[in-house]
C-alpha positions as CSV (number, residue, x, y, z in Angstrom):
1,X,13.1,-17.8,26.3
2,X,16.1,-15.8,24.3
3,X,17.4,-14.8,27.7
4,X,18.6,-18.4,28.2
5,X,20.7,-19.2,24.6
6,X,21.7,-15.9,24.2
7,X,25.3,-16.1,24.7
8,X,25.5,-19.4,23.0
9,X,24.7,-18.1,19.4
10,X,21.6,-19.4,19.3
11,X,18.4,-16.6,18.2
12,X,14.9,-17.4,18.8
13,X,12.7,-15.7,16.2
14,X,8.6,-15.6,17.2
15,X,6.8,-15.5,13.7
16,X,3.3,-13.9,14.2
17,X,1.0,-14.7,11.3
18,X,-1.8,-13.7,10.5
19,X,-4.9,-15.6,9.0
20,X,-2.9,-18.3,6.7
21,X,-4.4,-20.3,3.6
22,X,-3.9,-23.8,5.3
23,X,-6.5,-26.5,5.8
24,X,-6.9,-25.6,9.8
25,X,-10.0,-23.4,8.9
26,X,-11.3,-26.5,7.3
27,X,-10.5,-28.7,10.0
28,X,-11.5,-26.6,12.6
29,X,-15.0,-26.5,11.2
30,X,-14.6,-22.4,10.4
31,X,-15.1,-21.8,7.0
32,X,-18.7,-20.4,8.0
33,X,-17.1,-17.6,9.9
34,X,-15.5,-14.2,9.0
35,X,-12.1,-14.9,9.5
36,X,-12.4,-18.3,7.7
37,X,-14.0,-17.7,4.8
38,X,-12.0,-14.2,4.2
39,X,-8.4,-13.2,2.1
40,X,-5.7,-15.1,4.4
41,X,-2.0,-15.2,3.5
42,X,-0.3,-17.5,1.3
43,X,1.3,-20.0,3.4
44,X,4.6,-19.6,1.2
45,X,5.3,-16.2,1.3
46,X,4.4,-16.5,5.4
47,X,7.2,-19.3,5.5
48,X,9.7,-17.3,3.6
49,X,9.3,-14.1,6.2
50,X,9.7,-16.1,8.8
51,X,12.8,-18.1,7.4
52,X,14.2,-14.3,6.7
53,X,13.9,-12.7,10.1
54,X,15.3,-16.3,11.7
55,X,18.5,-15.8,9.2
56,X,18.9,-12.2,10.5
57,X,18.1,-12.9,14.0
58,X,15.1,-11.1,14.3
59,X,13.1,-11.4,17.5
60,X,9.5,-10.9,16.4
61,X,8.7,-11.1,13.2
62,X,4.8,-10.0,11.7
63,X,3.5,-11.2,8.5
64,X,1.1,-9.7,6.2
65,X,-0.1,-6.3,5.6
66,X,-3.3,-6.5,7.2
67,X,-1.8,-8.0,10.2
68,X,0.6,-5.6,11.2
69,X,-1.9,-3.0,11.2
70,X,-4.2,-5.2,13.5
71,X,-0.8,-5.6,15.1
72,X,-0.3,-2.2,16.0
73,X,-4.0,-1.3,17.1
74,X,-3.3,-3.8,19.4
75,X,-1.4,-0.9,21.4
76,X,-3.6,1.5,21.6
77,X,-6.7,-0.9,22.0
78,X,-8.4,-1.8,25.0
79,X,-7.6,-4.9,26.3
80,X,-11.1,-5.9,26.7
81,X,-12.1,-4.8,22.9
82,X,-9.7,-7.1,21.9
83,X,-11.3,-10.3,22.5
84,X,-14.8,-9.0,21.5
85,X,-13.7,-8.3,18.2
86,X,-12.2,-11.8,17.6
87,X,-15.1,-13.7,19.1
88,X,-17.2,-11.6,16.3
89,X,-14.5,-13.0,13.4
90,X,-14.7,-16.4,14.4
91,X,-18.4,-17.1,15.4
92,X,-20.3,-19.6,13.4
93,X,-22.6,-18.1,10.8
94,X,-20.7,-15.0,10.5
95,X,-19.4,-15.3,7.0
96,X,-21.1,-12.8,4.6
97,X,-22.9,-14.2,2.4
């Protein structure tokens, strides 16, 4: 997708949150499970690091402390782990109590 504008001065900036303090946890019937009922990121300060990297251009832009280190295991994690370790975050009942 930024191979197409790229000459034409448009950027395209990919802004990968993290768990965010918005009523989707709500909605999605999720605040029983890890990842909803734990800390997320406040939705403003997530806006205003993606607004920055879009004003400087930058391609990929993570947010929040804790997700740039899940980020970065990413690399070095087994691709089936991966998927494992979510389902456990987001399975109904999960929340600690």
């Amino acid at each position: 997708m930024r191979e197409e504008p790229k000459d034409s001065g448009l950027t395209v900036t990919c802004l990968m949150p993290g768990a965010t303090e918005t009523e989707f946890f709500e909605r999605a019937d999720m605040l029983d499970t890890t990842i909803g009922a734990g800390k997320k990121d406040d939705p403003a300060d997530v806006a205003k690091i993606g607004f920055e990297a879009m004003m400087k251009a930058d391609g990929d832009v993570v947010s929040g402390l804790k997700n740039k280190i899940q980020s970065a295991l990413t690399a070095v994690t087994p691709s089936g782990v991966l998927p494992k370790q979510h389902g456990k975050m987001a399975k109904p009942g999960s929340a600690k109590k």
